[in-house]
VMD Tcl script that draws the C-alpha trace (Angstrom):
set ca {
  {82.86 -3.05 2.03}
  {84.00 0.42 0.43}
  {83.46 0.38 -3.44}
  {87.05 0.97 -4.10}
  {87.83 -2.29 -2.27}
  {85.51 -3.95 -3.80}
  {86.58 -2.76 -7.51}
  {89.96 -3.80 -6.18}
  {89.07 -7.75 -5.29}
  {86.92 -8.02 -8.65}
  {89.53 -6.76 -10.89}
  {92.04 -9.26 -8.96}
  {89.55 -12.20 -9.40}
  {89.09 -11.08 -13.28}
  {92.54 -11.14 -13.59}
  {93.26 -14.66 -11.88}
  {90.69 -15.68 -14.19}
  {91.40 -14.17 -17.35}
  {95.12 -12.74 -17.04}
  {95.10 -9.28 -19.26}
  {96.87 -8.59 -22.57}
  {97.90 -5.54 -23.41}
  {95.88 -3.47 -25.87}
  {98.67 -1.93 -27.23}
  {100.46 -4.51 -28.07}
  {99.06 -7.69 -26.42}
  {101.83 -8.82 -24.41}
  {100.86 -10.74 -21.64}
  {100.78 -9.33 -18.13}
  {98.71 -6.75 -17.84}
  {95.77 -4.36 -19.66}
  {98.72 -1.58 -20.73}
  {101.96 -2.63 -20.51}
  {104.58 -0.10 -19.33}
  {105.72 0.58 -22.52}
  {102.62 1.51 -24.24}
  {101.56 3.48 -20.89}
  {104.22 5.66 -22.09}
  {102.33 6.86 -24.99}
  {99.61 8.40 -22.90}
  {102.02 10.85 -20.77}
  {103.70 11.88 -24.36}
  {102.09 15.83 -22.86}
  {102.41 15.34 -19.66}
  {105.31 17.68 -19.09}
  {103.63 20.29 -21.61}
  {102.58 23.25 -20.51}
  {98.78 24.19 -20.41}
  {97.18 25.16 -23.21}
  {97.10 24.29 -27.21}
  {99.62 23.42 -29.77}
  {99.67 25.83 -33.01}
  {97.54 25.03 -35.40}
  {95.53 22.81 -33.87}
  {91.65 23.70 -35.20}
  {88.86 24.44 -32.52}
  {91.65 25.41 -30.28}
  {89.21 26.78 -27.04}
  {85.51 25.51 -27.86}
  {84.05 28.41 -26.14}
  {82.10 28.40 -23.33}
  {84.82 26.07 -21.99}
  {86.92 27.78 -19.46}
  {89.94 25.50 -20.21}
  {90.29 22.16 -22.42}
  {93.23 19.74 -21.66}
  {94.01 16.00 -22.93}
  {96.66 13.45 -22.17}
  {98.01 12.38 -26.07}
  {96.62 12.21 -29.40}
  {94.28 9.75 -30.81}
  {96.72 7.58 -32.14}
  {98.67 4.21 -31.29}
  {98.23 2.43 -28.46}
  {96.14 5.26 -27.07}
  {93.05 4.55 -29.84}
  {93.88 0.81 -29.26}
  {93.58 1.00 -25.40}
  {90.40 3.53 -25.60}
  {88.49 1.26 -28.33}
  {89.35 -2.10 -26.16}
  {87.69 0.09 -23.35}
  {84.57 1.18 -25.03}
  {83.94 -1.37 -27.60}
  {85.62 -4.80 -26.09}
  {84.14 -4.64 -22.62}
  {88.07 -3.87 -21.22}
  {87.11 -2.47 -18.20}
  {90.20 -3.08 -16.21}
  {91.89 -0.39 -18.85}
  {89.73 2.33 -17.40}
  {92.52 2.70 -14.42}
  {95.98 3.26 -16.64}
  {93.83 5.63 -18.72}
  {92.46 7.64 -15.89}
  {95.95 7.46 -14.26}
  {96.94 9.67 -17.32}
  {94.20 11.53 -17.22}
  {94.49 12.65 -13.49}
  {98.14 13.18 -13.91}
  {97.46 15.67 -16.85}
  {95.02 17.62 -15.10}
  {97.29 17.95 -12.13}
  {100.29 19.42 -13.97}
  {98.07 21.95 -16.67}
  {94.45 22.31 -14.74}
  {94.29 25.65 -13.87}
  {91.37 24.62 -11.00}
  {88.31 22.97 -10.73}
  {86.22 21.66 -7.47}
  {84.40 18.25 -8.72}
  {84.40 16.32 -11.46}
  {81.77 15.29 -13.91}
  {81.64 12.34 -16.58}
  {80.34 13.34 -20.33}
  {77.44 10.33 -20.36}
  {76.43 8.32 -23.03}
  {72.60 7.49 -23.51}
  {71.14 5.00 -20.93}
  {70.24 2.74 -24.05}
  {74.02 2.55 -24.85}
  {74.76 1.87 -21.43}
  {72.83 -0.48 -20.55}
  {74.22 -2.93 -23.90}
  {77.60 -2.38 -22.97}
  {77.02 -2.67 -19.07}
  {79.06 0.59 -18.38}
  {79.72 3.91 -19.04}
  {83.37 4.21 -19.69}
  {83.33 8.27 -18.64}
  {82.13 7.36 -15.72}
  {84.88 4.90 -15.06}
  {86.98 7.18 -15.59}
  {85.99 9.76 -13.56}
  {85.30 7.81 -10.83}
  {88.87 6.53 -10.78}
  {90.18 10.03 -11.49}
  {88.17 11.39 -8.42}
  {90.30 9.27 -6.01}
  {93.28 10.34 -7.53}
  {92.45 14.18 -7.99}
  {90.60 13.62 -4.32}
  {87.90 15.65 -6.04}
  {84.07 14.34 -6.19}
  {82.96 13.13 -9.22}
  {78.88 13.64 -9.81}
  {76.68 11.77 -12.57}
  {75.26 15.26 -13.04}
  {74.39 15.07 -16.79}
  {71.85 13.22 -18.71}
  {72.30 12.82 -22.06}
  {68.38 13.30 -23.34}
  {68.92 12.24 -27.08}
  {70.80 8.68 -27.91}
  {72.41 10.93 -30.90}
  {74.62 9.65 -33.53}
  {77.78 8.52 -32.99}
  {80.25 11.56 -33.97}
  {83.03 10.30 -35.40}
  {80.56 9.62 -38.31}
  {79.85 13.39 -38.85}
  {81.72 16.59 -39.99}
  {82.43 19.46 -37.92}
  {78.98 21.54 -38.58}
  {77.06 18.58 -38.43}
  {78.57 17.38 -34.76}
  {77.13 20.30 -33.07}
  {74.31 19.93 -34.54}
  {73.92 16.50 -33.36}
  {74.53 17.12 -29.72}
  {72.70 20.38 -29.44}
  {70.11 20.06 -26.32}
  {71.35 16.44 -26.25}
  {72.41 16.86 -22.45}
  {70.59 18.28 -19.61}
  {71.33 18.24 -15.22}
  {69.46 14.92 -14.14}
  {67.33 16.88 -11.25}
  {67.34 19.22 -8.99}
  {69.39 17.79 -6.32}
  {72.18 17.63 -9.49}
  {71.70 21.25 -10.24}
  {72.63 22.31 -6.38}
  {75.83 20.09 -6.54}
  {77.03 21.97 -9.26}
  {75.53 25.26 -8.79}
  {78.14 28.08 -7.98}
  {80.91 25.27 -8.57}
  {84.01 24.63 -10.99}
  {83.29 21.77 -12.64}
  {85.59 19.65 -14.82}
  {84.00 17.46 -17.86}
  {85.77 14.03 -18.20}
  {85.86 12.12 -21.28}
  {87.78 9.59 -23.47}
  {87.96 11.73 -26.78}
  {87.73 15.26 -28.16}
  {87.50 16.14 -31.61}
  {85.86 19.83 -32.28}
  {84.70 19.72 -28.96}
  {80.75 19.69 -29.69}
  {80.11 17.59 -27.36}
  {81.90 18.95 -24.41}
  {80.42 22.44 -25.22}
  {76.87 21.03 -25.39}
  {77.76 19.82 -21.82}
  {79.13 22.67 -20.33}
  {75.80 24.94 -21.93}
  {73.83 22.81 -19.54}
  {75.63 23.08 -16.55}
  {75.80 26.61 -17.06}
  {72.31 27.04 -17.31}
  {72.25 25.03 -14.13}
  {74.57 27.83 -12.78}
  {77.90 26.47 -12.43}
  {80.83 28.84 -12.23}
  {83.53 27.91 -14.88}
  {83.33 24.61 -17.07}
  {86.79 22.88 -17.97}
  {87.29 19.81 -19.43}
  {89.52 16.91 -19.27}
  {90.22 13.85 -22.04}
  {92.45 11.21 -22.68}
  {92.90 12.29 -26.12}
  {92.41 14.61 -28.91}
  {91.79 13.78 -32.40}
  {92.66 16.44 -35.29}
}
mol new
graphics top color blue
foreach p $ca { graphics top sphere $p radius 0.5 }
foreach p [lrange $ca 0 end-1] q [lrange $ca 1 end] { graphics top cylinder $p $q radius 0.2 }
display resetview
């Protein structure tokens, strides 16, 4: 049986089981109701690029940095129910918006790779929410989506830290996990995937490694943006 088939009959068992609430605003029915789905395509119709005066515009080296909404609403609700209340079912709405952003603003890209957290993380909450969302973006994007990162250092959680002290915190924290990584992205486009950006620190520290594992361009993708 195909993965995606599978993911398909689990989430319909999980859901005969334990019908979803929204996150948003928990009405019954499913994990983001329509209405609060709306608040994740609130850029979708922007054009690429960055609003004025929003700090840490381009983190350089990144060739391109685009996000569905800001951190706010039902978007923070639906992210933290996804990273911090096991919600996995929430990873496809999110990477729905996420896939649909890329494909209006993303200026290119050939595959697709997830911003990791530590294996130690991982392993408590049984997932990697990047990952899900990758992996669910790939089939919409019908680009590949490759675990090529490692993140080395299980490194403080950023939202506790200020801008100077974020890249500081992630610097050398990610590295290619192999050589057989390092050919699939060598000479490639690749396109970071993750839930938030802030400064960008971590999305930089990323796309320093895959450069040094000689990847063409880095871009990166998010669900949202915090100022």
């Amino acid at each position: 049986m195909r993965t995606g088939v599978f993911s398909a009959a689990a989430s319909s068992l999980l859901d005969v089981a334990f019908p979803p609430c929204c996150a948003g605003c928990s009405a019954e029915g499913e994990a983001l109701c329509p209405r609060c789905r709306c608040a994740l395509n609130v850029r979708l119709h922007l054009p690429a690029g960055v609003p004025i005066g929003l700090p840490a515009a381009m983190p350089i080296p990144l060739a391109q940095l685009e996000w569905c909404a800001p951190f706010s609403g039902p978007v923070r609700l639906a992210l933290h129910s996804l990273k911090y209340a096991g919600e996995q079912r929430l990873a496809a709405p999110l990477a729905a918006a996420l896939a649909s952003r890329w494909r209006a603003a993303g200026a290119g890209g050939e595959v697709l790779v997830p911003v990791p957290v530590h294996a130690d993380r991982a392993r408590r909450r049984g997932y990697d929410q990047a990952v899900l969302l990758a992996s669910e973006a790939s089939r919409l994007l019908q680009l590949p989506s490759i675990r090529a990162l490692e993140r080395r250092r299980n490194t403080q959680p950023q939202f506790d830290l200020g801008r100077t002290a974020r890249r500081t915190n992630v610097a050398g924290a990610f590295a290619i996990g192999g050589a057989m990584q390092a050919g699939r992205v060598r000479g490639r486009w690749v396109v970071l995937v993750d839930d938030v950006v802030t400064t960008g620190a971590t999305l930089v520290a990323c796309a320093e490694a895959l450069y040094d594992a000689g990847a063409l361009a880095v871009s990166a993708v998010t669900v949202a943006r915090e100022r």
